[in-house]
Each structure stands twice: as C-alpha cells, then as structure tokens.
PQR file of N, CA, C, O and H, with PARSE charges and radii, in Angstrom:
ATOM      1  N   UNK A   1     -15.007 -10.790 -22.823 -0.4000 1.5000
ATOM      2  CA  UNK A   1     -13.618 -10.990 -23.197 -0.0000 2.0000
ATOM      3  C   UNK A   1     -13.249 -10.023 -24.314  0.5500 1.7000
ATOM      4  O   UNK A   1     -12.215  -9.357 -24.268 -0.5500 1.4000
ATOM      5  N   UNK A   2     -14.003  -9.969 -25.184 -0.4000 1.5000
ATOM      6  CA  UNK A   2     -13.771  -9.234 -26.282 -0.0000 2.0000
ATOM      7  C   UNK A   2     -13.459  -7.618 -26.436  0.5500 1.7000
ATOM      8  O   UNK A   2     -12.778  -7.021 -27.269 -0.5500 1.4000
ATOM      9  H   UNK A   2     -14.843 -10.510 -25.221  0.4000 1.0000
ATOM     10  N   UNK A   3     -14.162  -7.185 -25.397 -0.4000 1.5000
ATOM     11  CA  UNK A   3     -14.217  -5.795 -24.438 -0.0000 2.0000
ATOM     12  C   UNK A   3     -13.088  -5.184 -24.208  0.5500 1.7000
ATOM     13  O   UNK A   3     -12.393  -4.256 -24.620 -0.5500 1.4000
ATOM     14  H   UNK A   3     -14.715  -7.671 -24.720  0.4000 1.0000
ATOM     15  N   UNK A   4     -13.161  -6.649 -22.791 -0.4000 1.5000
ATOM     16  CA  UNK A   4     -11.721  -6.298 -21.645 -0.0000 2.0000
ATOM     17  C   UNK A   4     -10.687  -6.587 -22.482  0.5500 1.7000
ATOM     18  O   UNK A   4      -9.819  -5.795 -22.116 -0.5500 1.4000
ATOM     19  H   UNK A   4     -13.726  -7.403 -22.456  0.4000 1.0000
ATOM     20  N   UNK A   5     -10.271  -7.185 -23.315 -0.4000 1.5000
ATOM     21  CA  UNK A   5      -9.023  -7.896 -23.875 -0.0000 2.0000
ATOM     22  C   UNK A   5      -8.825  -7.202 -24.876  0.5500 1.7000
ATOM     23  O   UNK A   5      -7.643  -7.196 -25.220 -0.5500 1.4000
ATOM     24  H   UNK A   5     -10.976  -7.828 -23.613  0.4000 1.0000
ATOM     25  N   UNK A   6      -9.597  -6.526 -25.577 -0.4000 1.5000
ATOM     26  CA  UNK A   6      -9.836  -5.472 -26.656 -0.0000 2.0000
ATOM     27  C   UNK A   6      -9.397  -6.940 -28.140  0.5500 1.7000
ATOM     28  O   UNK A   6      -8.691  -6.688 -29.117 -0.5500 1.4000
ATOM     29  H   UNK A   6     -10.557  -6.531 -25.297  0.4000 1.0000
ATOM     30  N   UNK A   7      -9.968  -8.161 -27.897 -0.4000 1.5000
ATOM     31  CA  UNK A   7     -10.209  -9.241 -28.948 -0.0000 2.0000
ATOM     32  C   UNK A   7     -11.509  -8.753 -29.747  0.5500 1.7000
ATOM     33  O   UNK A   7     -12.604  -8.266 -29.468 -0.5500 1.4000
ATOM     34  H   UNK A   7     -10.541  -8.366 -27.103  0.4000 1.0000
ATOM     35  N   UNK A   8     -10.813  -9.136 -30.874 -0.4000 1.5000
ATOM     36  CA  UNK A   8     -12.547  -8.718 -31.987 -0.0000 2.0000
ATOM     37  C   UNK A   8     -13.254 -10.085 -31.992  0.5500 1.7000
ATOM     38  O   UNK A   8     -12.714 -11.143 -32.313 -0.5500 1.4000
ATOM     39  H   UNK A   8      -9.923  -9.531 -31.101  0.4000 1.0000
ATOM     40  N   UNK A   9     -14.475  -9.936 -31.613 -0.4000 1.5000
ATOM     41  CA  UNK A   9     -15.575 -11.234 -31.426 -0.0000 2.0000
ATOM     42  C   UNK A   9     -14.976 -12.366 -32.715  0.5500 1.7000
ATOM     43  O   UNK A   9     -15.112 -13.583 -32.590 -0.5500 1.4000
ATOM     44  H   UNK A   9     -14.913  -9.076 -31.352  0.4000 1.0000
ATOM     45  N   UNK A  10     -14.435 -11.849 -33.702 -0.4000 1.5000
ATOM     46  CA  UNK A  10     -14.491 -12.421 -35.078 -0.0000 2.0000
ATOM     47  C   UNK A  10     -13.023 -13.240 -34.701  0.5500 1.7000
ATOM     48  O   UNK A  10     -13.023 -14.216 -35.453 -0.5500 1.4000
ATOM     49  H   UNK A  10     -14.324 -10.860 -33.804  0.4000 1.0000
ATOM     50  N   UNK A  11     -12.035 -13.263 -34.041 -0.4000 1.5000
ATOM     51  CA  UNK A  11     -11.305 -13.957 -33.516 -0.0000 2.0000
ATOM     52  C   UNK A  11     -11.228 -14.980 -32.590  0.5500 1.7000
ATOM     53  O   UNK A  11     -10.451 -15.935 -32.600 -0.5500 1.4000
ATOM     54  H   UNK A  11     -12.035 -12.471 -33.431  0.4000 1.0000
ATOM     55  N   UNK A  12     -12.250 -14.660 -31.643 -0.4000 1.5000
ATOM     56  CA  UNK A  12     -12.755 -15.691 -30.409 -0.0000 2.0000
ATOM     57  C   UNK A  12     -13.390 -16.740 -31.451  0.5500 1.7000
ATOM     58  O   UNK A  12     -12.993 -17.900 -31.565 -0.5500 1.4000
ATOM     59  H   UNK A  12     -12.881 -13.885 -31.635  0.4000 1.0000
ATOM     60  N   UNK A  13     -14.243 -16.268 -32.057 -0.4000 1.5000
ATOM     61  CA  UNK A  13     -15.177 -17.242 -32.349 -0.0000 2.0000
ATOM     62  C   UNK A  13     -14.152 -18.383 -34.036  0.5500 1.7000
ATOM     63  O   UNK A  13     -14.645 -19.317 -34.668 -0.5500 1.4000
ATOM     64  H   UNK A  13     -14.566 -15.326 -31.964  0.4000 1.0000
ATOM     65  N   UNK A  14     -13.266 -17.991 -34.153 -0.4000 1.5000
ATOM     66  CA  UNK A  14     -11.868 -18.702 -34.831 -0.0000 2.0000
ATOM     67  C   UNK A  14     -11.539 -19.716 -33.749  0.5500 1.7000
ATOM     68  O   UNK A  14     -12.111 -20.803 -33.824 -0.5500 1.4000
ATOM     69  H   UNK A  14     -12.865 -17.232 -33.639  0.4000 1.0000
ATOM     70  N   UNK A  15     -11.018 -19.583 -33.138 -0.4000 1.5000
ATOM     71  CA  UNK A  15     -10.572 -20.251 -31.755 -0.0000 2.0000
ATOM     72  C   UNK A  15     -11.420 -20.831 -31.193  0.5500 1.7000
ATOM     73  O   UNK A  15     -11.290 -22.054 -31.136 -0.5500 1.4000
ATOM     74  H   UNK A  15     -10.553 -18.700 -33.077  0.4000 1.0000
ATOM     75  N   UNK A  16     -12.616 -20.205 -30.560 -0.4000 1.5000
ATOM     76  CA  UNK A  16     -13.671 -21.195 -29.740 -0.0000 2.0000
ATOM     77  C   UNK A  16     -14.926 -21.035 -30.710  0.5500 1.7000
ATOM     78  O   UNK A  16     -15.620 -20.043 -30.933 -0.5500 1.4000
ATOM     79  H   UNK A  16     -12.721 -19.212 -30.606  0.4000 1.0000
ATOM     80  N   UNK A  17     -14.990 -22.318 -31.211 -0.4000 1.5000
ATOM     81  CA  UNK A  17     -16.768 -22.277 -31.798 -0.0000 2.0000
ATOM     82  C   UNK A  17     -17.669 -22.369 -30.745  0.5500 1.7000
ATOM     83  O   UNK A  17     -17.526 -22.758 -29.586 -0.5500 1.4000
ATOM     84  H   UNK A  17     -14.426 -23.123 -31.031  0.4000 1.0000
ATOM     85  N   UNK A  18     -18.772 -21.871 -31.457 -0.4000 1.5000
ATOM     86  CA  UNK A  18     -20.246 -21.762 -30.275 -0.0000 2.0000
ATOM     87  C   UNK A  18     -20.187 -23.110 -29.689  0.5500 1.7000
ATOM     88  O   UNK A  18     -19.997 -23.133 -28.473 -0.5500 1.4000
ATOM     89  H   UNK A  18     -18.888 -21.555 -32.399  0.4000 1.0000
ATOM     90  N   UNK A  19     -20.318 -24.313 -30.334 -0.4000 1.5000
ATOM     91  CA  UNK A  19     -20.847 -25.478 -30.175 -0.0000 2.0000
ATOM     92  C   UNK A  19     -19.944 -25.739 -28.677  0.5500 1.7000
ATOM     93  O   UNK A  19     -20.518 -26.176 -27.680 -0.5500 1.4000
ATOM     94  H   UNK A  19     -20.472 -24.295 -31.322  0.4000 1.0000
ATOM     95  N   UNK A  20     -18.459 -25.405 -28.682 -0.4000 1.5000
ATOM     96  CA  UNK A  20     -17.413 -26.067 -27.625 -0.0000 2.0000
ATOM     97  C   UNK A  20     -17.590 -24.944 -26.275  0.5500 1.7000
ATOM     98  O   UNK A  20     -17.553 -25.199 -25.071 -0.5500 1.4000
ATOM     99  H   UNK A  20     -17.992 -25.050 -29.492  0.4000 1.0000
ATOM    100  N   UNK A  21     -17.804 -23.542 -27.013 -0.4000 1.5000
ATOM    101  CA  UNK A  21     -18.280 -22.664 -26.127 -0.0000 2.0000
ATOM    102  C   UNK A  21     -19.734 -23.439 -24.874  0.5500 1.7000
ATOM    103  O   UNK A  21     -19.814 -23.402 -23.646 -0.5500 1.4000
ATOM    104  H   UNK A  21     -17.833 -23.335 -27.991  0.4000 1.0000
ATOM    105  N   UNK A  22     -20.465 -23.931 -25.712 -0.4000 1.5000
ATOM    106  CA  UNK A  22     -21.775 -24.412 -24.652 -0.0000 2.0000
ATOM    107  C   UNK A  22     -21.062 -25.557 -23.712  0.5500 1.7000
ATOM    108  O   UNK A  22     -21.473 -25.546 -22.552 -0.5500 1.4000
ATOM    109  H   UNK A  22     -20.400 -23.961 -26.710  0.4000 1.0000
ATOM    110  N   UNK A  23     -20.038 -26.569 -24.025 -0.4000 1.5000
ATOM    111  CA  UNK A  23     -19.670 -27.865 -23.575 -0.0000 2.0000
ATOM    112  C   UNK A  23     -19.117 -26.600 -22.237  0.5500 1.7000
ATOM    113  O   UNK A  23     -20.045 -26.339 -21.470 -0.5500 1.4000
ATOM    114  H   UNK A  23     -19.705 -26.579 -24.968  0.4000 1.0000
ATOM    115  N   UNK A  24     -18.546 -26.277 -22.099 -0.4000 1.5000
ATOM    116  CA  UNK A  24     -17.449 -25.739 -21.643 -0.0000 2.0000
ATOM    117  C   UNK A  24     -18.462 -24.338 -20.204  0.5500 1.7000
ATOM    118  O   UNK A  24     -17.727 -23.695 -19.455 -0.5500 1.4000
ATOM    119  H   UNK A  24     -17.793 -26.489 -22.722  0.4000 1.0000
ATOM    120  N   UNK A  25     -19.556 -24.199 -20.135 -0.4000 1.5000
ATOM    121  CA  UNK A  25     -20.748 -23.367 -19.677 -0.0000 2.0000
ATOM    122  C   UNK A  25     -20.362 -24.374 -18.343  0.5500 1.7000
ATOM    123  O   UNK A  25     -19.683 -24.107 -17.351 -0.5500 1.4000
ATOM    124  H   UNK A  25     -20.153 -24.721 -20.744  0.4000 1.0000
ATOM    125  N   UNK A  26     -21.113 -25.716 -18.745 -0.4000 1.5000
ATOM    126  CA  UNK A  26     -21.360 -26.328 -17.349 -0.0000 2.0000
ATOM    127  C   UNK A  26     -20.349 -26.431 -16.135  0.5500 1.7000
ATOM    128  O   UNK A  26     -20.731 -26.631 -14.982 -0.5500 1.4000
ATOM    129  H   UNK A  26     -21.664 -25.933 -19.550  0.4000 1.0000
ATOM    130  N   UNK A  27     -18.850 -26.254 -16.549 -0.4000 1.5000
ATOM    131  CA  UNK A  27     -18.189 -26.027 -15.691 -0.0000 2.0000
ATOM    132  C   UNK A  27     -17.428 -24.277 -14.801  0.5500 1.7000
ATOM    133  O   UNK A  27     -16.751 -24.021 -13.805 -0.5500 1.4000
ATOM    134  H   UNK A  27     -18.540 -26.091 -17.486  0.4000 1.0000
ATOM    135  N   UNK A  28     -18.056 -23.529 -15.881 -0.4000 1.5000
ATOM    136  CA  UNK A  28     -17.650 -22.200 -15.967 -0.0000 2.0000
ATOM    137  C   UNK A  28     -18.733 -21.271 -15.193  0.5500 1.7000
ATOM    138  O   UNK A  28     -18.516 -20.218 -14.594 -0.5500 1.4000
ATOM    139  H   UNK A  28     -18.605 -23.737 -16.690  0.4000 1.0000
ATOM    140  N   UNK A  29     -19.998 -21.979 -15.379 -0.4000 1.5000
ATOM    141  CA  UNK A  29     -21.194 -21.229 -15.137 -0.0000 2.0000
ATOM    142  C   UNK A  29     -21.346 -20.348 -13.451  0.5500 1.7000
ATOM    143  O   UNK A  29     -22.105 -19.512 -12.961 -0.5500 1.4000
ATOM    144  H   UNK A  29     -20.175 -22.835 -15.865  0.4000 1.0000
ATOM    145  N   UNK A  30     -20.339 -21.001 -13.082 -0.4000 1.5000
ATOM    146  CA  UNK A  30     -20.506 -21.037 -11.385 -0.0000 2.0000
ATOM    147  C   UNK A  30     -19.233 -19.617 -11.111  0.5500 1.7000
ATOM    148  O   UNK A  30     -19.468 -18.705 -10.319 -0.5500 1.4000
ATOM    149  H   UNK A  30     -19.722 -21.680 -13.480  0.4000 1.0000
ATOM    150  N   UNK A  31     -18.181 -19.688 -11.776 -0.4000 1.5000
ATOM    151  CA  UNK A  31     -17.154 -19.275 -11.849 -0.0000 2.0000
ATOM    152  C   UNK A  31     -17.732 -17.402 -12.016  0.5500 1.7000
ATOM    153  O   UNK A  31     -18.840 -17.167 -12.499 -0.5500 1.4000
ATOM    154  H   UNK A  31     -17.991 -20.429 -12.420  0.4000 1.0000
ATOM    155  N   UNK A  32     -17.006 -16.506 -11.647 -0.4000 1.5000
ATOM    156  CA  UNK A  32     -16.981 -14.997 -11.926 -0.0000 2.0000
ATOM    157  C   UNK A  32     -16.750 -15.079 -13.285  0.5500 1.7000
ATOM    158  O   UNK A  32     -15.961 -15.865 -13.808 -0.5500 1.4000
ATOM    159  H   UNK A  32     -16.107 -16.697 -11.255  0.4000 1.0000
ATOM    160  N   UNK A  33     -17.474 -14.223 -13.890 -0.4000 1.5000
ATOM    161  CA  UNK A  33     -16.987 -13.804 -15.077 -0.0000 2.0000
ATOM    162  C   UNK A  33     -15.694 -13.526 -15.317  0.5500 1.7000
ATOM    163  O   UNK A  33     -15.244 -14.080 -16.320 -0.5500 1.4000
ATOM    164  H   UNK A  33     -18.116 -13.584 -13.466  0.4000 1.0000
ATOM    165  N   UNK A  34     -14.668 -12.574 -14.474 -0.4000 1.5000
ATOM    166  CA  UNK A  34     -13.211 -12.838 -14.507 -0.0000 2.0000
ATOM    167  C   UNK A  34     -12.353 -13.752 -14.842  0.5500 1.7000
ATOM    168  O   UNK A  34     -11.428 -13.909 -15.639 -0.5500 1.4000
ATOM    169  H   UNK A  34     -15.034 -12.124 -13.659  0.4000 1.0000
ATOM    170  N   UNK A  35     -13.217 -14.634 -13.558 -0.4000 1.5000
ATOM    171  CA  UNK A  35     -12.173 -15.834 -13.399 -0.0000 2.0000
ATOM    172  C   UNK A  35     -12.682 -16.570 -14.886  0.5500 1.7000
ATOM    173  O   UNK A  35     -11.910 -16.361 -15.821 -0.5500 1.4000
ATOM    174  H   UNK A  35     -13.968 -14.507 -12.910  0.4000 1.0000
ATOM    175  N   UNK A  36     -13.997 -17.476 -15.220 -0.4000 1.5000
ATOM    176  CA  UNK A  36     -14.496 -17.630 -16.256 -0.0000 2.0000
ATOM    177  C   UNK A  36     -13.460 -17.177 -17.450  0.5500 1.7000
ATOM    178  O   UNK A  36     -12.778 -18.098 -17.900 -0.5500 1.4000
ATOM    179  H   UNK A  36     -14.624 -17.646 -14.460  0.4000 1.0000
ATOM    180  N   UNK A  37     -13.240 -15.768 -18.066 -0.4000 1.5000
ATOM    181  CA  UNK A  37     -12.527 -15.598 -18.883 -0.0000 2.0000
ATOM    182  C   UNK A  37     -11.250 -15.789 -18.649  0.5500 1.7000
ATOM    183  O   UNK A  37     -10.566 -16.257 -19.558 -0.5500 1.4000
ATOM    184  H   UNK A  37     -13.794 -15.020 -17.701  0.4000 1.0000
ATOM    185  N   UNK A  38     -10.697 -15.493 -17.478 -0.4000 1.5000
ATOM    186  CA  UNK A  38      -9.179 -16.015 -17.352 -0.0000 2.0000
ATOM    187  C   UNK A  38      -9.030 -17.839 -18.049  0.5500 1.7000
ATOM    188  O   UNK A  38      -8.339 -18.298 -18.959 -0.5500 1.4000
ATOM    189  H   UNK A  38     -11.253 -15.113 -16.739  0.4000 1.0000
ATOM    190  N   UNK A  39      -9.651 -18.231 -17.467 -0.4000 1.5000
ATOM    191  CA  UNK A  39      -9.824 -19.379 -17.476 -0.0000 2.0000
ATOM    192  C   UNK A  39      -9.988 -19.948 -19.588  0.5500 1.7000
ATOM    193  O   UNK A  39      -9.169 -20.532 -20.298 -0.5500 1.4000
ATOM    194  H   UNK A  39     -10.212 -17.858 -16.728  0.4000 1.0000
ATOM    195  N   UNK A  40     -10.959 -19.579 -19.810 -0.4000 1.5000
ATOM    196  CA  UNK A  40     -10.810 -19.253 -21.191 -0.0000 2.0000
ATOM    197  C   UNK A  40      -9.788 -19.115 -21.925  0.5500 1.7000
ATOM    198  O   UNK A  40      -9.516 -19.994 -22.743 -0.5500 1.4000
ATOM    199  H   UNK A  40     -11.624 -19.105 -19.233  0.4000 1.0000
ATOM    200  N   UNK A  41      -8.980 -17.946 -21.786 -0.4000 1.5000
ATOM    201  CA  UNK A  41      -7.661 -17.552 -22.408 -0.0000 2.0000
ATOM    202  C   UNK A  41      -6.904 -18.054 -21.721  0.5500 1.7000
ATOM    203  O   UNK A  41      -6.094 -17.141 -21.564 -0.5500 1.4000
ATOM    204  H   UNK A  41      -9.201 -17.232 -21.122  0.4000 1.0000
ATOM    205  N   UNK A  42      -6.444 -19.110 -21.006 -0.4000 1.5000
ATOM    206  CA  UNK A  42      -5.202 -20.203 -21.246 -0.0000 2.0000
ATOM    207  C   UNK A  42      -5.800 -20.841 -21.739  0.5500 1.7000
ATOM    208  O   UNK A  42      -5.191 -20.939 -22.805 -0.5500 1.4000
ATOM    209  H   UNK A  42      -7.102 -19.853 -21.134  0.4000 1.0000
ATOM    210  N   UNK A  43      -7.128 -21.800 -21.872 -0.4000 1.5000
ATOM    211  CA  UNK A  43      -7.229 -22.824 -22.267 -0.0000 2.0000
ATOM    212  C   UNK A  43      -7.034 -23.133 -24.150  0.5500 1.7000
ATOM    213  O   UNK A  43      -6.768 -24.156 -24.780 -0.5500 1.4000
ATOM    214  H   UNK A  43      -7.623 -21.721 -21.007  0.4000 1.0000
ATOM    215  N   UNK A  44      -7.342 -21.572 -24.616 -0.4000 1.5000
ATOM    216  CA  UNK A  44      -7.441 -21.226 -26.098 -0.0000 2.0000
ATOM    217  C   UNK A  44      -6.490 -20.158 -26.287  0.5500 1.7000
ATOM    218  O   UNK A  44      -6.617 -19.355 -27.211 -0.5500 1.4000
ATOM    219  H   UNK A  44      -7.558 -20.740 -24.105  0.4000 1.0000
ATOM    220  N   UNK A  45      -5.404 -20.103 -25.332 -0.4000 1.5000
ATOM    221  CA  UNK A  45      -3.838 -19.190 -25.760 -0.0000 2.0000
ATOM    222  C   UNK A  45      -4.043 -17.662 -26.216  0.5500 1.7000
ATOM    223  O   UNK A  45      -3.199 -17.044 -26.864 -0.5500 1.4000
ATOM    224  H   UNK A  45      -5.301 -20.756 -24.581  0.4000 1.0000
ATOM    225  N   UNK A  46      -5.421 -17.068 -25.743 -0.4000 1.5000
ATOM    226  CA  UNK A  46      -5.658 -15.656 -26.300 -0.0000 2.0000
ATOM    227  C   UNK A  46      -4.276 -14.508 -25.438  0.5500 1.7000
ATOM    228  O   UNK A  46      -4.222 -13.306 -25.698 -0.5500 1.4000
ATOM    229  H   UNK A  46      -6.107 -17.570 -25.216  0.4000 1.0000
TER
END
C-alpha cells in the first residue's frame, strides 16, 4: 500500500495498528493483494 499509494508506512501505521492489522489477515489472507488493499483503504479512509 505504501508503494502503490505513495502513503508513508508512518501514516498507515497511525490509522491501522499492527495489533488490528493481524485481526483483520484472517479475512484478507485469501483475497489478491489488490483487492486486500482496496479493501483496506475504505475501511481506514486512506
């Protein structure tokens, strides 16, 4: 995300802590990385 979106890691991790980041794996894990981050940035308004 941080890459493609040109977000500085130091902002994501404002918004999503590690801890909610792991809750959030078990449903994502299956998902494309794409979709995965799409998915991400609505849920945390990036």
């Amino acid at each position: 995300m941080q890459w493609k979106y040109n977000i500085p890691s130091s902002d994501i991790v404002k918004k999503i802590k590690p801890e909610e980041l792991y809750s959030k794996y078990y449903p994502l894990h299956e998902a494309s990385v794409e979709n995965g981050i799409d998915k991400l940035r609505v849920i945390y308004d990036f």
